[in-house]
C-alpha atoms as a printed R data frame, in Angstrom:
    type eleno elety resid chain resno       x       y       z
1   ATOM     1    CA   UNK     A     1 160.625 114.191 126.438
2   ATOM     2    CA   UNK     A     2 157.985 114.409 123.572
3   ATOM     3    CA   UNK     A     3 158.987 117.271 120.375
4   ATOM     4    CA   UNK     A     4 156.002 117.510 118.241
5   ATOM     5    CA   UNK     A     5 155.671 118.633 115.051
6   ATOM     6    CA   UNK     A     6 155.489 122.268 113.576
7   ATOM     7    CA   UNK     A     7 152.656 120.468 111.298
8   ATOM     8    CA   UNK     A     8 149.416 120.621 112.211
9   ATOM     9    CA   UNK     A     9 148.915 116.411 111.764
10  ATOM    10    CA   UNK     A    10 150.458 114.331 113.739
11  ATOM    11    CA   UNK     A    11 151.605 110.677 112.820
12  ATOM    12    CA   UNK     A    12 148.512 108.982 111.140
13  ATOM    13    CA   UNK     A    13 147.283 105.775 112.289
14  ATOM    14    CA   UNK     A    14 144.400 105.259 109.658
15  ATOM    15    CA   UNK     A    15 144.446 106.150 105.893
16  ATOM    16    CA   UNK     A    16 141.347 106.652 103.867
17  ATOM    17    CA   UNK     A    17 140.617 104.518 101.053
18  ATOM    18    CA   UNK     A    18 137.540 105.226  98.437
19  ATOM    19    CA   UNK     A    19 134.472 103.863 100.251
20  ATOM    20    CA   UNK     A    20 135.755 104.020 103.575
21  ATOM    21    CA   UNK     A    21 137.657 104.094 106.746
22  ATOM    22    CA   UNK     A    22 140.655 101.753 106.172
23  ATOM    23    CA   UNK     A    23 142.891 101.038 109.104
24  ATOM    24    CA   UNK     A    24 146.840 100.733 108.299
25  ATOM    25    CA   UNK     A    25 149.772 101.180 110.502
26  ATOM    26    CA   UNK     A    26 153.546 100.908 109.457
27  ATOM    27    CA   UNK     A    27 156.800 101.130 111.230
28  ATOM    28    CA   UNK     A    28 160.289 100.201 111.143
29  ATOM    29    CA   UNK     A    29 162.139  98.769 114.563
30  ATOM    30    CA   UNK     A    30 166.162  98.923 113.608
31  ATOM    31    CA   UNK     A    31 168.999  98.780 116.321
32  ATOM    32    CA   UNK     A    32 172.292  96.075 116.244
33  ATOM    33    CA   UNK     A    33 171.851  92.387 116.714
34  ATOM    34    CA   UNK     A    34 171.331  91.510 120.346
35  ATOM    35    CA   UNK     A    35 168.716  94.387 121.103
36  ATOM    36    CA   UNK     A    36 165.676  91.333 120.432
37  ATOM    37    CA   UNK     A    37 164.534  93.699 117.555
38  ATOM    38    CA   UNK     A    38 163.309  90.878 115.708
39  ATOM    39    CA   UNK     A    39 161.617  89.600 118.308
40  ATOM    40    CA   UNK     A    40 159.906  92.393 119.329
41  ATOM    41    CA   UNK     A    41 158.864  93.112 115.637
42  ATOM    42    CA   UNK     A    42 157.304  88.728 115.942
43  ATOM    43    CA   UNK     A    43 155.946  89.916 118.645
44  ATOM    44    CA   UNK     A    44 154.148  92.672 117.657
45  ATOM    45    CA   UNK     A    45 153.208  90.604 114.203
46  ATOM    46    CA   UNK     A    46 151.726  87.474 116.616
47  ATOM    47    CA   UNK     A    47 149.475  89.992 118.625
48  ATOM    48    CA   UNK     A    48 147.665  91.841 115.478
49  ATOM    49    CA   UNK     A    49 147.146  88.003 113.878
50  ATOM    50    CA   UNK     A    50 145.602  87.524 117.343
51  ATOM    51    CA   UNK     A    51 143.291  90.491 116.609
52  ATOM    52    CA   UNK     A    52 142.471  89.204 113.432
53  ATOM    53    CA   UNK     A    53 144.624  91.864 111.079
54  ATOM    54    CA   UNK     A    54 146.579  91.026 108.452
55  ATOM    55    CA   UNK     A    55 150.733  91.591 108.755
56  ATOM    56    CA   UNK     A    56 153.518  91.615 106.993
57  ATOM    57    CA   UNK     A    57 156.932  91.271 109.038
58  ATOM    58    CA   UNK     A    58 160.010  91.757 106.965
59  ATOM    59    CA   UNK     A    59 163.335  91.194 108.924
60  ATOM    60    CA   UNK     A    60 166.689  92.660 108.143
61  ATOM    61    CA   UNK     A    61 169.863  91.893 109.827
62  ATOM    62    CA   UNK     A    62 174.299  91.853 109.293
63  ATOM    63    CA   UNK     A    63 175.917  88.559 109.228
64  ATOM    64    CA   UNK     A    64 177.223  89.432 112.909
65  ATOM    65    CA   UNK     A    65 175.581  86.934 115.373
66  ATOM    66    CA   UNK     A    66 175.804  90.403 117.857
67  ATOM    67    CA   UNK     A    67 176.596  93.891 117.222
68  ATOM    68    CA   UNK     A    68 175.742  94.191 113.768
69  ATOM    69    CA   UNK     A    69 172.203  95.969 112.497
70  ATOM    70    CA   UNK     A    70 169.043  94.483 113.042
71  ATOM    71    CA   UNK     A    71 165.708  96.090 111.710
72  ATOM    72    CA   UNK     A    72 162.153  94.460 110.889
73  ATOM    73    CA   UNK     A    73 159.415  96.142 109.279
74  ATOM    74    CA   UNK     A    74 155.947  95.713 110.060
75  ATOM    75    CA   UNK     A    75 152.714  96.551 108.087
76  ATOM    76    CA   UNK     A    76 149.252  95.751 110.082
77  ATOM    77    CA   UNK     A    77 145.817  96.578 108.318
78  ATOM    78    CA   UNK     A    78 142.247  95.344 108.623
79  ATOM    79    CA   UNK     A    79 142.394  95.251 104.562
80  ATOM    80    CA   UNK     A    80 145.345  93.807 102.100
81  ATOM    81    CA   UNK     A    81 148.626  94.977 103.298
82  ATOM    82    CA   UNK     A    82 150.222  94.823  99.938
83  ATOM    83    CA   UNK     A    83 154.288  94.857  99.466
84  ATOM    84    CA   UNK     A    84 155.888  94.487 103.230
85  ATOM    85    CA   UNK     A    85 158.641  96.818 101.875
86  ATOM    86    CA   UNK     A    86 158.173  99.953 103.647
87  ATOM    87    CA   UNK     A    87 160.553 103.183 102.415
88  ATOM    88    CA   UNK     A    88 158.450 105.406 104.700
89  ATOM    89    CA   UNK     A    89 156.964 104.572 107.656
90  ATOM    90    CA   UNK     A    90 154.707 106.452 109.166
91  ATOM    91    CA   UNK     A    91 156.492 105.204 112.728
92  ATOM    92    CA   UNK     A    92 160.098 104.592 113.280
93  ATOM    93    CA   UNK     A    93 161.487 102.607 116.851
94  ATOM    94    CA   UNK     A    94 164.961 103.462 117.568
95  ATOM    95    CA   UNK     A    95 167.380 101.502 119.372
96  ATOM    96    CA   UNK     A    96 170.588 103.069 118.899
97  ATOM    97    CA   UNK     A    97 172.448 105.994 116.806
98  ATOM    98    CA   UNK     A    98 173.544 104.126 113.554
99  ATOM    99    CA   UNK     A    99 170.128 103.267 113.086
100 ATOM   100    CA   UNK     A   100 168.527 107.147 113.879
101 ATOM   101    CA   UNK     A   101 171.310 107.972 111.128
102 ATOM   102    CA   UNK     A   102 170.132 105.926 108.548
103 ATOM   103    CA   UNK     A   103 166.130 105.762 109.082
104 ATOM   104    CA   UNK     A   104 165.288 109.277 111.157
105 ATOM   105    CA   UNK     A   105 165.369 110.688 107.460
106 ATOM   106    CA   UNK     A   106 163.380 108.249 106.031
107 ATOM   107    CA   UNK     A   107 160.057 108.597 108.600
108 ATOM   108    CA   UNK     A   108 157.286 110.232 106.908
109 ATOM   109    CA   UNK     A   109 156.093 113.516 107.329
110 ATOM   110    CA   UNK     A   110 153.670 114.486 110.177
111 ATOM   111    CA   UNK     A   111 154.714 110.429 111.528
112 ATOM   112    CA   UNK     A   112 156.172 109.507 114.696
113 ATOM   113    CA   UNK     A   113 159.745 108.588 116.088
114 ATOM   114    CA   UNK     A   114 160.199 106.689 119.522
115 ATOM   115    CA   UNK     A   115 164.246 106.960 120.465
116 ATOM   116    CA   UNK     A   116 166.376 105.160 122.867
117 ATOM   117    CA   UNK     A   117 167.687 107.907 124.149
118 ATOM   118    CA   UNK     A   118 170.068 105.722 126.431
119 ATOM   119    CA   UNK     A   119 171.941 105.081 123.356
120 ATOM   120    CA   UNK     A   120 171.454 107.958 121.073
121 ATOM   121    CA   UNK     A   121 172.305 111.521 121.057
122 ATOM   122    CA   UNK     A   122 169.799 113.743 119.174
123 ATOM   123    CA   UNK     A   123 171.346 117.004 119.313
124 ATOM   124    CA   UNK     A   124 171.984 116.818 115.346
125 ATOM   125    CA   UNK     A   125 168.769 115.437 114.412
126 ATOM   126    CA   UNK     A   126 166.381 118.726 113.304
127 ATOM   127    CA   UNK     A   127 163.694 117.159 111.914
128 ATOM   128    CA   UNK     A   128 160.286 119.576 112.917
129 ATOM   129    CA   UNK     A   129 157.699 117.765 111.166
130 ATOM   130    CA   UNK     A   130 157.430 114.744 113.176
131 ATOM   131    CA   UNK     A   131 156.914 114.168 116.322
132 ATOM   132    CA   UNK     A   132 159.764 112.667 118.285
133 ATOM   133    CA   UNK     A   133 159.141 110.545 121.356
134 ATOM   134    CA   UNK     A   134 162.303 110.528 123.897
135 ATOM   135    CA   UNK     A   135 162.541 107.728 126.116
136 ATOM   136    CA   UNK     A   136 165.563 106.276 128.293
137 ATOM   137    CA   UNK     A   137 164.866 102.252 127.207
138 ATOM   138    CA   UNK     A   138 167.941 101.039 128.950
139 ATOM   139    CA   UNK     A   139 167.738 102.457 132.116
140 ATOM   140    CA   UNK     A   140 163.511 101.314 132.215
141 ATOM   141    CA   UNK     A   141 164.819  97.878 131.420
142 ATOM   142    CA   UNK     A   142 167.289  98.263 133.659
143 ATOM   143    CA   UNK     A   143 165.301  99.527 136.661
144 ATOM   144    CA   UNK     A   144 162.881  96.362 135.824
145 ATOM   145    CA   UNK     A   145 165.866  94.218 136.528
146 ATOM   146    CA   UNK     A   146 167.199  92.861 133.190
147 ATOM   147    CA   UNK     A   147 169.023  94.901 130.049
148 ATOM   148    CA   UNK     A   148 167.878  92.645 127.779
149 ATOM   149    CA   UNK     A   149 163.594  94.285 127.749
150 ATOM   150    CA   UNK     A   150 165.003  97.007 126.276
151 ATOM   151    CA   UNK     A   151 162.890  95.583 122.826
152 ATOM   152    CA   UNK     A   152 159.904  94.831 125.256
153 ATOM   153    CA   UNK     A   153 159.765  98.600 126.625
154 ATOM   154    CA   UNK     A   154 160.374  99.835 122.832
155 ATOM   155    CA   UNK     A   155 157.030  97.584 121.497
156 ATOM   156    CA   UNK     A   156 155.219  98.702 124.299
157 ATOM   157    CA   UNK     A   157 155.465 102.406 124.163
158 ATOM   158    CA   UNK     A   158 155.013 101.727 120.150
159 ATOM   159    CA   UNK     A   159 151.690  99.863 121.274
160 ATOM   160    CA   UNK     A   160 150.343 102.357 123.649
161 ATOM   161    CA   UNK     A   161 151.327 105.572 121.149
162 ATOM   162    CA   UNK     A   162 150.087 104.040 117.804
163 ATOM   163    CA   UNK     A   163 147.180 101.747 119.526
164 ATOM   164    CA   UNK     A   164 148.333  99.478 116.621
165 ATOM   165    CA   UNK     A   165 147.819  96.590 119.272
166 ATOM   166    CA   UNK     A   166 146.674  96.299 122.673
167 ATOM   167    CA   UNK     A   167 149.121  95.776 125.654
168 ATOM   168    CA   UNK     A   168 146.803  92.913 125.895
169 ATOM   169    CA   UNK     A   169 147.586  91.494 123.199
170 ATOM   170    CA   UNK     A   170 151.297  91.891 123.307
171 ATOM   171    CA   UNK     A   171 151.048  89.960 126.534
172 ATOM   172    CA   UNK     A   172 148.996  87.319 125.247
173 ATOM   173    CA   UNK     A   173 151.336  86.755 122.291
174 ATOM   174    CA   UNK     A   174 154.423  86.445 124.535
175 ATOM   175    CA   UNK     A   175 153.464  82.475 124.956
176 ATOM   176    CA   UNK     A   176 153.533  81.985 120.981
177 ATOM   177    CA   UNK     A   177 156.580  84.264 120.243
178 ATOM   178    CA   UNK     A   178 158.905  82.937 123.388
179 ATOM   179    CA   UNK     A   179 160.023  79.457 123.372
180 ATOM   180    CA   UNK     A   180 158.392  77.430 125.976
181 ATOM   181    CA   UNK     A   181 161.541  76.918 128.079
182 ATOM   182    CA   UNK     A   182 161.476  80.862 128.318
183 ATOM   183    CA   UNK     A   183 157.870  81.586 129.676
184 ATOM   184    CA   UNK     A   184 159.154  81.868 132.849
185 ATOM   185    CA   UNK     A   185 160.281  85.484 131.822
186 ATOM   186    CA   UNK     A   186 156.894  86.247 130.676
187 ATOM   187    CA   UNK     A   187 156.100  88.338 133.778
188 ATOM   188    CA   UNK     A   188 159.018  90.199 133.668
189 ATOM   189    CA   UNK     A   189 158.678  90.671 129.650
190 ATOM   190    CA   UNK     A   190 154.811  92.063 130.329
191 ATOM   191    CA   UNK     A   191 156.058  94.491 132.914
192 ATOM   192    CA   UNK     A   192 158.773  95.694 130.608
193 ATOM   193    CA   UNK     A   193 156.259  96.238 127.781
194 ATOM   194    CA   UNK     A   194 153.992  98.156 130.759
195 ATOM   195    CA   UNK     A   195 156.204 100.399 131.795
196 ATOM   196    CA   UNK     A   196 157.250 101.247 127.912
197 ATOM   197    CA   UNK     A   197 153.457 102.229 127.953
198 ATOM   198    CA   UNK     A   198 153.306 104.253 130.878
199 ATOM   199    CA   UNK     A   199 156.851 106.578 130.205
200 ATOM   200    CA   UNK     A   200 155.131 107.491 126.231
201 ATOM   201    CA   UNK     A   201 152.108 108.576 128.289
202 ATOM   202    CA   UNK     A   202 154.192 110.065 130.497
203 ATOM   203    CA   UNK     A   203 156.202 111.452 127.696
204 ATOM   204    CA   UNK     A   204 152.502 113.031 126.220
């Protein structure tokens, strides 16, 4: 399910600078420790160096080793990115209620907000000027076989909305973000980040 603005503009993915076109995309992932948001947030700071952007990656996380929060933010831009400190992001990724409760507010007007909606209930969020991307992460990961690509199918519907990255990239990137003794999940990571991809369009 896709709720679009009331505004006119939807979520930017470029801001104009004097002189020029100057491409600049910024997001926040947030969910509770275990979700891989911090991977996926490497991951998607691995495959913009790979396009030959410049990133920041600022991660954020509770002193619980599982359950607590977890949130990165990400800045990519083809010019200086500046402070990685983000208080509105254009895009927000949502992994589970606590975190829609403390960042849905914070998502800049006319931006974007990709939910789990597996995990969170968005009856009582009434936010009209930003368009709200609904997608089910836990059953897609589930469906692909394994729980834990629920961060895979969250970077790659953030990928294929935002065109931030390419899928290609993301897949690429998976052998410099995973550990080598886990590249034998690569596959199963790539389809996860795929099918991510293809419910957003869907979702559009």
């Amino acid at each position: 399910m896709i709720c679009k603005p009331d505004a006119p503009e939807r979520g930017s993915i470029t801001s104009f600078i004097t002189g020029g076109l100057f491409m600049r995309h910024d997001m926040i992932m947030a969910g509770y420790g275990g979700q891989g948001v911090l991977l996926a947030g490497t991951l998607l700071s691995h495959a913009a160096i790979d396009e030959g952007k410049n990133v920041s990656f600022m991660p954020s996380y509770g002193v619980e080793k599982r359950g607590g929060a977890a949130a990165c933010t990400v800045v990519i831009a083809d010019g200086e990115v500046g402070s990685p400190i983000v208080g509105n992001p254009t895009a927000g990724v949502i992994l589970n209620q606590s975190s829609l409760d403390k960042y849905g507010s914070r998502i800049k007007s006319g931006g974007i907000c990709i939910v789990n909606t597996s995990l969170v209930e968005l009856s009582g969020f009434s936010r009209t000027d930003i368009e709200i991307i609904s997608i089910a992460m836990n059953a897609i990961a589930m469906e692909i076989g394994d729980a834990r690509m629920v961060n895979m199918v969250a970077i790659g519907a953030y990928a294929a909305r935002t065109g931030a990255v390419s899928l290609g990239s993301l897949a690429e990137a998976l052998k410099d973000t995973l550990p080598e003794r886990n590249h034998r999940f690569i596959p199963a990571n790539i389809r996860a980040l795929e099918a991510g991809a293809v419910h957003v369009s869907q979702a559009g």
